[in-house]
N, CA, C and O atoms as CSV, one atom per row, in Angstrom:
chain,resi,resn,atom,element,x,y,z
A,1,UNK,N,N,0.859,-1.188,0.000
A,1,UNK,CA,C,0.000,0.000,0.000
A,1,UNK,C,C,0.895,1.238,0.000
A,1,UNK,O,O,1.700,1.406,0.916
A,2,UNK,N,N,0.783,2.044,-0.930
A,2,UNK,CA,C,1.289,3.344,-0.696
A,2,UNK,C,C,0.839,4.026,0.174
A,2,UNK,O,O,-0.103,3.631,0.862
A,3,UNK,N,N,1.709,5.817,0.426
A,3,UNK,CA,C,0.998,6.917,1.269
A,3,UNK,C,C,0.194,7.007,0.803
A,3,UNK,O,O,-0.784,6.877,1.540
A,4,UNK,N,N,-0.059,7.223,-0.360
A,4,UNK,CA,C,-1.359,8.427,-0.902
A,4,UNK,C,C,-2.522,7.168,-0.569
A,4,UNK,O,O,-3.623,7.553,-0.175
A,5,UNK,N,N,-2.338,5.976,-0.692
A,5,UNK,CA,C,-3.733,4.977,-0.639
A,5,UNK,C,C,-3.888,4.963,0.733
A,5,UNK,O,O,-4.934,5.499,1.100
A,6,UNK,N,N,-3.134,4.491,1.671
A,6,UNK,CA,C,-3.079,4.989,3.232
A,6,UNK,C,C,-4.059,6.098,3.793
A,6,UNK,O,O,-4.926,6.098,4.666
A,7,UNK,N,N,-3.556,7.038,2.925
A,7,UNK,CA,C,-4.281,8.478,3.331
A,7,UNK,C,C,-5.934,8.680,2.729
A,7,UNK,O,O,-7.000,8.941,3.286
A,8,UNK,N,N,-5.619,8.472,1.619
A,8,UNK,CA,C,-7.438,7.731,1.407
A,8,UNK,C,C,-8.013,7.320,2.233
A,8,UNK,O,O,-9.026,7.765,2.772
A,9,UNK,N,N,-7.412,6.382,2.441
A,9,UNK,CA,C,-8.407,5.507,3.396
A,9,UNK,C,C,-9.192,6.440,4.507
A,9,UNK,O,O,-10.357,6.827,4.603
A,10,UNK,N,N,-7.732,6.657,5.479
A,10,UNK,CA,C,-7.976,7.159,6.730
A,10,UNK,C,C,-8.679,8.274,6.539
A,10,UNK,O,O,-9.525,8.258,7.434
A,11,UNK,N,N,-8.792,9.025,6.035
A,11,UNK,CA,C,-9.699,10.481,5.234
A,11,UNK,C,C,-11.475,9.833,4.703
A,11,UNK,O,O,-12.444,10.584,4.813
A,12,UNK,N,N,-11.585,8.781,4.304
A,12,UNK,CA,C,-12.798,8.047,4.000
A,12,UNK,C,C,-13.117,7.864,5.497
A,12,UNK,O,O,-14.255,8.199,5.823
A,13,UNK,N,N,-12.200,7.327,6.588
A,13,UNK,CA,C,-12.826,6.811,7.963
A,13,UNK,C,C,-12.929,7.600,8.960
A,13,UNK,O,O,-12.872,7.233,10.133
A,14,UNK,N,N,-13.166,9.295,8.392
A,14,UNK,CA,C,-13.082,10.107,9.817
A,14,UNK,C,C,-14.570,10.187,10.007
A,14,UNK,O,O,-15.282,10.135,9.005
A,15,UNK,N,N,-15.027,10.290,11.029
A,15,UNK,CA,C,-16.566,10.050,11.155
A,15,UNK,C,C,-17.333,11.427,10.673
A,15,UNK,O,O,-16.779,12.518,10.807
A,16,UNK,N,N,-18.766,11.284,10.051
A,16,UNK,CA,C,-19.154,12.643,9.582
A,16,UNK,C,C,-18.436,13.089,8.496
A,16,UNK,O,O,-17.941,14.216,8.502
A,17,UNK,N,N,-18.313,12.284,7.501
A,17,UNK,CA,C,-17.530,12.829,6.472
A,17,UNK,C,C,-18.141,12.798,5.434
A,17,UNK,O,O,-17.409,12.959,4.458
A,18,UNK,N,N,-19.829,12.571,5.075
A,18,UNK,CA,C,-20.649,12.445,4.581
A,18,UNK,C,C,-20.255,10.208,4.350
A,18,UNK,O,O,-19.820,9.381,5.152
A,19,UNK,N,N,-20.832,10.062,2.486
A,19,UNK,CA,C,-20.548,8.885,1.971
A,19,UNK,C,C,-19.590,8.298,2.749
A,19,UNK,O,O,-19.016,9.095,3.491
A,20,UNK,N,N,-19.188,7.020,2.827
A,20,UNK,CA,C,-18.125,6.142,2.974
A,20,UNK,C,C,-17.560,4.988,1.889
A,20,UNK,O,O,-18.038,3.859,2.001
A,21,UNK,N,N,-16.898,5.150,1.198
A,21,UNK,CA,C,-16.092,3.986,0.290
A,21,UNK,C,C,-16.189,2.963,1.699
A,21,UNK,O,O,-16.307,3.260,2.888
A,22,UNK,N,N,-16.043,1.128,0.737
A,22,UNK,CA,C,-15.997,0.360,1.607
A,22,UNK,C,C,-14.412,-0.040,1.410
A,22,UNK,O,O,-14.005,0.182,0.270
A,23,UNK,N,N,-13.338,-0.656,2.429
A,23,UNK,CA,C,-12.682,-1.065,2.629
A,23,UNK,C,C,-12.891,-2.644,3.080
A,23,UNK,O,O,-13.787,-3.192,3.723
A,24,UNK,N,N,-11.890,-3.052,2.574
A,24,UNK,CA,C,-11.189,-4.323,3.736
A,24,UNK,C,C,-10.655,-4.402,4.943
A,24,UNK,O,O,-9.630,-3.766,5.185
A,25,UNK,N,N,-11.412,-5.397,6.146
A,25,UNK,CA,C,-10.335,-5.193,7.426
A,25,UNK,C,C,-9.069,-4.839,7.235
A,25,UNK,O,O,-8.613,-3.796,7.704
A,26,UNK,N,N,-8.021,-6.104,6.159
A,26,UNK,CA,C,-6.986,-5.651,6.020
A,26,UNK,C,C,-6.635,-4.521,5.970
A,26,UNK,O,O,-5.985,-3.871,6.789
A,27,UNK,N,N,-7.284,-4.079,4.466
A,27,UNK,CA,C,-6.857,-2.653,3.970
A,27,UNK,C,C,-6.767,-1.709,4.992
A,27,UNK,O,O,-5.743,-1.033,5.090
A,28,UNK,N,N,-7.776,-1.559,5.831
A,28,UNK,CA,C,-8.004,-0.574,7.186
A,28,UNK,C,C,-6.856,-0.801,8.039
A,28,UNK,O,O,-6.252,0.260,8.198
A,29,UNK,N,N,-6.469,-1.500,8.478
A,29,UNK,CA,C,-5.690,-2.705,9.755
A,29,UNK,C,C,-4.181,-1.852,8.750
A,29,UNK,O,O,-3.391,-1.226,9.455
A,30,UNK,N,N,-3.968,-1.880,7.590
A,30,UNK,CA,C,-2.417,-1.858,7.219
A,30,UNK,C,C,-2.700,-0.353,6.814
A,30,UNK,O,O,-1.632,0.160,7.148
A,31,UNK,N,N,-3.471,0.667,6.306
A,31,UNK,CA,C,-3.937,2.306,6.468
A,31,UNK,C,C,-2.853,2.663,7.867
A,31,UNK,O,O,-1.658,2.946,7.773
A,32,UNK,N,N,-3.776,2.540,9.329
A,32,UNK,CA,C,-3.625,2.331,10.215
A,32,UNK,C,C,-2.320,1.937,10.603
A,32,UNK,O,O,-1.704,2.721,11.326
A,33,UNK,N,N,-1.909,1.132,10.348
A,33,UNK,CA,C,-0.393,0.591,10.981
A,33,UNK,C,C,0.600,1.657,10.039
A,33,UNK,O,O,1.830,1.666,10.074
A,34,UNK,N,N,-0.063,2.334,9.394
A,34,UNK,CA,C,1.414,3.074,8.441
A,34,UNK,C,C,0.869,4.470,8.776
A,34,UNK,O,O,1.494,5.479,8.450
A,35,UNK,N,N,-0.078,4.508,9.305
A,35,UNK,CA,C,-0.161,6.213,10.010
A,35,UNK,C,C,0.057,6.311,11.788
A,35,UNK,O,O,-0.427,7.202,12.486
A,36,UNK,N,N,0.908,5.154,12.289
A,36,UNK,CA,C,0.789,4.887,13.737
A,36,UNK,C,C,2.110,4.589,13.650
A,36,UNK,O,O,2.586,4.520,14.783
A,37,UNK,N,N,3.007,4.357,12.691
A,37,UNK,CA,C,4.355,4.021,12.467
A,37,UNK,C,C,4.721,5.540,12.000
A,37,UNK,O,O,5.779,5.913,12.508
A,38,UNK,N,N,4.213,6.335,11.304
A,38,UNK,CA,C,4.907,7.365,10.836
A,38,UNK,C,C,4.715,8.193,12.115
A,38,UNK,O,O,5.775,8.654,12.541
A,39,UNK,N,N,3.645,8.487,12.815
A,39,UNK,CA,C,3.530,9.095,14.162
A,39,UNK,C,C,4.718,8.769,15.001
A,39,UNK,O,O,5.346,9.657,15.578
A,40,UNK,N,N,4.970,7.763,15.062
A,40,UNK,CA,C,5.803,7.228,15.880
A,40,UNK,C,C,7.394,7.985,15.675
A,40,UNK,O,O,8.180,8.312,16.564
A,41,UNK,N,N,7.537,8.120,14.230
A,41,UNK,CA,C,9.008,8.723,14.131
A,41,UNK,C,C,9.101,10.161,14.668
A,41,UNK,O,O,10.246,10.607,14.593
A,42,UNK,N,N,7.954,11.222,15.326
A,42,UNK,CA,C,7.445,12.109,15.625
A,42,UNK,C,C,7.786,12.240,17.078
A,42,UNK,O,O,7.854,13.345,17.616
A,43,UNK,N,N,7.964,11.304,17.609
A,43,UNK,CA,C,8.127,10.867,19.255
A,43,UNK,C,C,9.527,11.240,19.146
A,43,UNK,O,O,10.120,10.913,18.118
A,44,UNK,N,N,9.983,11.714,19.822
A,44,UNK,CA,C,11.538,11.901,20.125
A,44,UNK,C,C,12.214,11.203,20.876
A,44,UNK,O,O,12.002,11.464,22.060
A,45,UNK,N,N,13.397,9.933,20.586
A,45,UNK,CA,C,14.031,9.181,21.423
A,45,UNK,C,C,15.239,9.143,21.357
A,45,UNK,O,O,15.843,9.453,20.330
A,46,UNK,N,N,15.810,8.758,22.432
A,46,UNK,CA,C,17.562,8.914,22.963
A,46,UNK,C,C,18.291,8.320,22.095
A,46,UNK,O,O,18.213,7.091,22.083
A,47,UNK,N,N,19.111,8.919,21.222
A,47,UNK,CA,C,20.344,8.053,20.920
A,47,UNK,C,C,21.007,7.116,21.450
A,47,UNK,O,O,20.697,6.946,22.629
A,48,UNK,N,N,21.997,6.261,20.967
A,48,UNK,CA,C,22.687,5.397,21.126
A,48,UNK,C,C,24.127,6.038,21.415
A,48,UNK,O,O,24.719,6.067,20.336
A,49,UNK,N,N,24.814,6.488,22.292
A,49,UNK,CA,C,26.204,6.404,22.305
A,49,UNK,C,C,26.999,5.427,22.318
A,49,UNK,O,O,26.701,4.527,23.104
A,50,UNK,N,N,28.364,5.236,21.411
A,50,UNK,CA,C,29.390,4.261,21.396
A,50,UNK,C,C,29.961,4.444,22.275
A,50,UNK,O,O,29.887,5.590,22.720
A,51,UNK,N,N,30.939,3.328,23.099
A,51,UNK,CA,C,31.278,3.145,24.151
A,51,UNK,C,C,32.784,4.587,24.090
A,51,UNK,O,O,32.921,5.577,24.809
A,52,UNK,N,N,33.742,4.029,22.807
A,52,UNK,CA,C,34.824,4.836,22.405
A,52,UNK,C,C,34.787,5.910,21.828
A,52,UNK,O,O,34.164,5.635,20.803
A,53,UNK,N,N,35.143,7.423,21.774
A,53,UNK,CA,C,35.169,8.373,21.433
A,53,UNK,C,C,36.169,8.582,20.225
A,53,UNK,O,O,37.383,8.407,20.332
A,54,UNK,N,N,35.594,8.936,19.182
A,54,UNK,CA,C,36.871,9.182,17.694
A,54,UNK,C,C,37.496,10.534,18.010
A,54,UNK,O,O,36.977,11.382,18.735
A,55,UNK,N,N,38.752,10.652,17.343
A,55,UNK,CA,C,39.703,11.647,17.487
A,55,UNK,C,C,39.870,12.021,16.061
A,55,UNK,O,O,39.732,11.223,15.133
A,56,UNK,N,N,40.242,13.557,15.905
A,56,UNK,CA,C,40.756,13.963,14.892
A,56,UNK,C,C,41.643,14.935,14.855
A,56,UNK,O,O,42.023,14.842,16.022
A,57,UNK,N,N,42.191,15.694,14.466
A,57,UNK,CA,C,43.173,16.693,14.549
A,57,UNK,C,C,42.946,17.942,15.639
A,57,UNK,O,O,43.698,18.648,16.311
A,58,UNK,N,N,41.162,17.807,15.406
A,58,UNK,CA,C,40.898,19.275,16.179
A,58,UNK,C,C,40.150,18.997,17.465
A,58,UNK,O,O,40.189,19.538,18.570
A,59,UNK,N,N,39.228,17.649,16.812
A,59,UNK,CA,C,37.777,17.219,17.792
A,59,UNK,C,C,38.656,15.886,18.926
A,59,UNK,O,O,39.831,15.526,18.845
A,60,UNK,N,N,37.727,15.468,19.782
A,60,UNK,CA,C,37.515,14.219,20.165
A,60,UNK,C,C,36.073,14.425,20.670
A,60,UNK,O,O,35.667,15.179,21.554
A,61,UNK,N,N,35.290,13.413,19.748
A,61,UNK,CA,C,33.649,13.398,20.039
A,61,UNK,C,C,33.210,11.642,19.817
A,61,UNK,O,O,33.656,10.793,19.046
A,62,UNK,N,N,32.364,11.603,20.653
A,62,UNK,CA,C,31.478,10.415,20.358
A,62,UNK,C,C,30.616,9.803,18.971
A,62,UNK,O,O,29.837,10.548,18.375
A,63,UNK,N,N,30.803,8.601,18.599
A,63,UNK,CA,C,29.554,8.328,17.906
A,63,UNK,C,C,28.289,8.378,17.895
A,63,UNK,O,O,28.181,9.418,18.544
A,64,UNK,N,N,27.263,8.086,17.677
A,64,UNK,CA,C,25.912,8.087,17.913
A,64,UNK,C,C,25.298,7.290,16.846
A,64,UNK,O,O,25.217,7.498,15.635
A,65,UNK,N,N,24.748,6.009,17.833
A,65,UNK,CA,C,23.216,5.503,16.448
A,65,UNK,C,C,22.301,5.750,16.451
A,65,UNK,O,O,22.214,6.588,17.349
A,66,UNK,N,N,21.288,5.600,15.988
A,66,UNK,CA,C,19.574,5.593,16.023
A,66,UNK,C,C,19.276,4.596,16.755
A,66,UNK,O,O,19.882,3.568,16.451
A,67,UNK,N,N,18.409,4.503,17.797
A,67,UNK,CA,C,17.764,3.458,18.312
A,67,UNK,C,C,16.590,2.740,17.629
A,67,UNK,O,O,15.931,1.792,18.057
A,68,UNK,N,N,16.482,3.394,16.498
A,68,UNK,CA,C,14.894,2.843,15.278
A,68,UNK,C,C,16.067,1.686,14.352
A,68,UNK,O,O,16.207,0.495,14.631
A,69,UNK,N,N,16.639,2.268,13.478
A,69,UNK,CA,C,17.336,1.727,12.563
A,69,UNK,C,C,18.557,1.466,12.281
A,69,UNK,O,O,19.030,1.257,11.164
A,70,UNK,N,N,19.495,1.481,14.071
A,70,UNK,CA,C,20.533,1.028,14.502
A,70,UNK,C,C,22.198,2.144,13.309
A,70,UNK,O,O,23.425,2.046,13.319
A,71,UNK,N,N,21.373,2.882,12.652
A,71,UNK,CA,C,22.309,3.791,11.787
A,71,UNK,C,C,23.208,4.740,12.230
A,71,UNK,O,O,22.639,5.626,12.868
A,72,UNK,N,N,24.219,4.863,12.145
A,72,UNK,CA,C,25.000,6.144,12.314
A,72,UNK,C,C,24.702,7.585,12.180
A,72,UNK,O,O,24.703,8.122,11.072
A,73,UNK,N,N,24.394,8.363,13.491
A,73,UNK,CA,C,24.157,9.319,13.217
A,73,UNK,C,C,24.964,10.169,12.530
A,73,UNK,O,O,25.912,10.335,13.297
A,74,UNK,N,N,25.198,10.919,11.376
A,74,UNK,CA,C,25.790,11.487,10.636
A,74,UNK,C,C,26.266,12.696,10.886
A,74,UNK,O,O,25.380,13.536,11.046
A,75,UNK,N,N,27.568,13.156,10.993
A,75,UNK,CA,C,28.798,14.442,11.070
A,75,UNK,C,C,29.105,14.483,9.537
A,75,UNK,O,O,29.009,13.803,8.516
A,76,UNK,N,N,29.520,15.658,9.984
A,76,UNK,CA,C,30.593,16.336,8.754
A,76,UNK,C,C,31.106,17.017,9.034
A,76,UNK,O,O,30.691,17.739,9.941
A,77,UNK,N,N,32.538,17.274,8.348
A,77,UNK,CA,C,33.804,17.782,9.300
A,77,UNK,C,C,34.452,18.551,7.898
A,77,UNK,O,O,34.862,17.766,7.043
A,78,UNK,N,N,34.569,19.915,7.613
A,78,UNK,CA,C,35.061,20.516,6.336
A,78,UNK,C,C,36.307,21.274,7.070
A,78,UNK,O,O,36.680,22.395,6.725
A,79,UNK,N,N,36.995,20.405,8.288
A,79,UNK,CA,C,38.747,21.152,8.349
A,79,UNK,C,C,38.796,22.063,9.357
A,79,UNK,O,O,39.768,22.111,10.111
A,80,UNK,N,N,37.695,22.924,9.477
A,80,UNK,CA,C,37.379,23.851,10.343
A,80,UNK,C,C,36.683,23.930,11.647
A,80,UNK,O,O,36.919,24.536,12.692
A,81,UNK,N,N,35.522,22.926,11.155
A,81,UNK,CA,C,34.230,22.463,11.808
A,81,UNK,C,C,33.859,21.301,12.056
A,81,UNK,O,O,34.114,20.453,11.201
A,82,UNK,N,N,33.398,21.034,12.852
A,82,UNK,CA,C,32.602,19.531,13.327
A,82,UNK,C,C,31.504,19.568,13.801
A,82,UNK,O,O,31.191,19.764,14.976
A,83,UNK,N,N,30.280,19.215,12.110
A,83,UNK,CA,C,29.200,19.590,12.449
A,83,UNK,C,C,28.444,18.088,13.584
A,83,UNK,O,O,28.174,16.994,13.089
A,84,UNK,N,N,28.265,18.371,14.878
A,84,UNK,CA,C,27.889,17.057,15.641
A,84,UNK,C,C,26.840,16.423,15.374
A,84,UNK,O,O,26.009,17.156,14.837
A,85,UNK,N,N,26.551,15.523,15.492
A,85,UNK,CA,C,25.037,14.760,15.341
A,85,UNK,C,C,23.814,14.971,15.851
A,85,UNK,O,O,22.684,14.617,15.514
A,86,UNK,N,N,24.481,15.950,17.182
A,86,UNK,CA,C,23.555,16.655,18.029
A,86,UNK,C,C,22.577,17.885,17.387
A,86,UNK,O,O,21.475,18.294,17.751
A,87,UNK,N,N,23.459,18.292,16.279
A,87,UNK,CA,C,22.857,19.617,15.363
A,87,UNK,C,C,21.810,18.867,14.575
A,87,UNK,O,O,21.150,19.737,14.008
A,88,UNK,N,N,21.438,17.929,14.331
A,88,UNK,CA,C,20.668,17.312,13.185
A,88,UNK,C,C,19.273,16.308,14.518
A,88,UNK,O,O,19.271,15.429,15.379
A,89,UNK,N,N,18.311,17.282,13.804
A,89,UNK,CA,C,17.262,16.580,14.887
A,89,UNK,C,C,16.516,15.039,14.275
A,89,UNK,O,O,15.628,14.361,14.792
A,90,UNK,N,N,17.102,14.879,13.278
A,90,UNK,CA,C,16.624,13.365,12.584
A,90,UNK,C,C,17.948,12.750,12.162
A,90,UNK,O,O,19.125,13.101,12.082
A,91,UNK,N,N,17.183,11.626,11.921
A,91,UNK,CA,C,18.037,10.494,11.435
A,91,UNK,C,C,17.684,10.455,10.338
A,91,UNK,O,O,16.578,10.272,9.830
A,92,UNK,N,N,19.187,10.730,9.727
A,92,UNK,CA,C,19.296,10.737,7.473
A,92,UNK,C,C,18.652,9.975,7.247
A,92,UNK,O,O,17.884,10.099,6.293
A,93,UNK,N,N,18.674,8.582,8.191
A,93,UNK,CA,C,18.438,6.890,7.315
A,93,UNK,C,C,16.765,6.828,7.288
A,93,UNK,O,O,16.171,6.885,6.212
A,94,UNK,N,N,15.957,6.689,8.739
A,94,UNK,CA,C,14.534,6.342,9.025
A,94,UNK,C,C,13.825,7.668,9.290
A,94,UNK,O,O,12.595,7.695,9.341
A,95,UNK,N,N,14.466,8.629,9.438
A,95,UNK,CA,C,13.560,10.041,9.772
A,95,UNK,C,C,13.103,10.302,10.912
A,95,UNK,O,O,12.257,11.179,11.084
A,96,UNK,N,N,13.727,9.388,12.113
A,96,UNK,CA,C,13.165,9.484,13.373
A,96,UNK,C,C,13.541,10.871,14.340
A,96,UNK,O,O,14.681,11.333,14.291
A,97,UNK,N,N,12.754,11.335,14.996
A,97,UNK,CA,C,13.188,12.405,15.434
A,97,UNK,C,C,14.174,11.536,16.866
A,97,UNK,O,O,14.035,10.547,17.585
A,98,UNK,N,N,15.306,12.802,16.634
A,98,UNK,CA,C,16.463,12.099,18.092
A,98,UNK,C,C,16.236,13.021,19.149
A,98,UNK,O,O,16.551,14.182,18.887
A,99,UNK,N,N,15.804,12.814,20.190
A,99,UNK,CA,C,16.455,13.608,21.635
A,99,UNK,C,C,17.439,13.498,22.027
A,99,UNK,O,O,18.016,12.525,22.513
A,100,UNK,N,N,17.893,15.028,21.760
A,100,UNK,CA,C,19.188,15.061,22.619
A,100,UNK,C,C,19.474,15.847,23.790
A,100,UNK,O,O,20.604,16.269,24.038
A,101,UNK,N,N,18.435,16.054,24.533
A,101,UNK,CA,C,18.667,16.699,25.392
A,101,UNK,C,C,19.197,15.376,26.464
A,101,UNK,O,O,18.674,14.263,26.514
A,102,UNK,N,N,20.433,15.885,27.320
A,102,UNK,CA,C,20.412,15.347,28.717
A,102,UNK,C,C,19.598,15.297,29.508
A,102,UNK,O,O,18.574,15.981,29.523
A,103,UNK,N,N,20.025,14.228,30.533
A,103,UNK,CA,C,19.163,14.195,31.398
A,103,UNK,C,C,19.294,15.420,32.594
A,103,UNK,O,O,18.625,15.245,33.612
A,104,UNK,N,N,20.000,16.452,32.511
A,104,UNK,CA,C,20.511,17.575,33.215
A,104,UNK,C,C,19.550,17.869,32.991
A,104,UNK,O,O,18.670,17.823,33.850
A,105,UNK,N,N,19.236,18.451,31.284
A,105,UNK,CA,C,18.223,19.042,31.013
A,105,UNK,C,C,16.864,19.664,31.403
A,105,UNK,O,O,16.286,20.745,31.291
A,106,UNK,N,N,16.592,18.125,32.048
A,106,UNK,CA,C,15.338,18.312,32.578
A,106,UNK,C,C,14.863,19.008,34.032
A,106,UNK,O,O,13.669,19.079,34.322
């Protein structure tokens, strides 16, 4: 099922919407599971820190994965700068939003 058929659907099943197209349990059941999964990347959750810290000429900083799709959170470093992983509120790979606030933070 694509977005756009997904979104049909769920737009056919808001109540008071005049007519109703009929669906399949399925069809409804997998609508549903792909608008409760994309919500989900919306939730903000803790990174993964690596145990060892990388070094470079200028930096020494930590890694970071995604806890959704186990990916490397992504830097870039142009000589001058070290843009951290912390600056990027998603993950390149699954789109999940990352929290990075400490637990100080709070």
């Amino acid at each position: 099922m694509t977005p756009q058929e997904a979104i049909k659907i769920l737009e056919n099943e808001k109540p008071g919407c005049g007519e109703k197209a009929r669906y399949s349990e399925g069809e409804l059941c997998e609508a549903f599971d792909m608008a409760i999964e994309a919500l989900k990347r919306d939730v903000p959750v803790k990174p993964i820190q690596m145990a060892t810290p990388r070094r470079t000429k200028f930096f020494e900083f930590y890694d970071w994965k995604c806890p959704v799709c186990n990916c490397f959170l992504a830097y870039e470093e142009d000589g001058k700068h070290l843009i951290l992983a912390h600056e990027k509120s998603r993950c390149s790979n699954c789109f999940q939003l990352i929290d990075w606030s400490s637990e100080d933070d709070t």
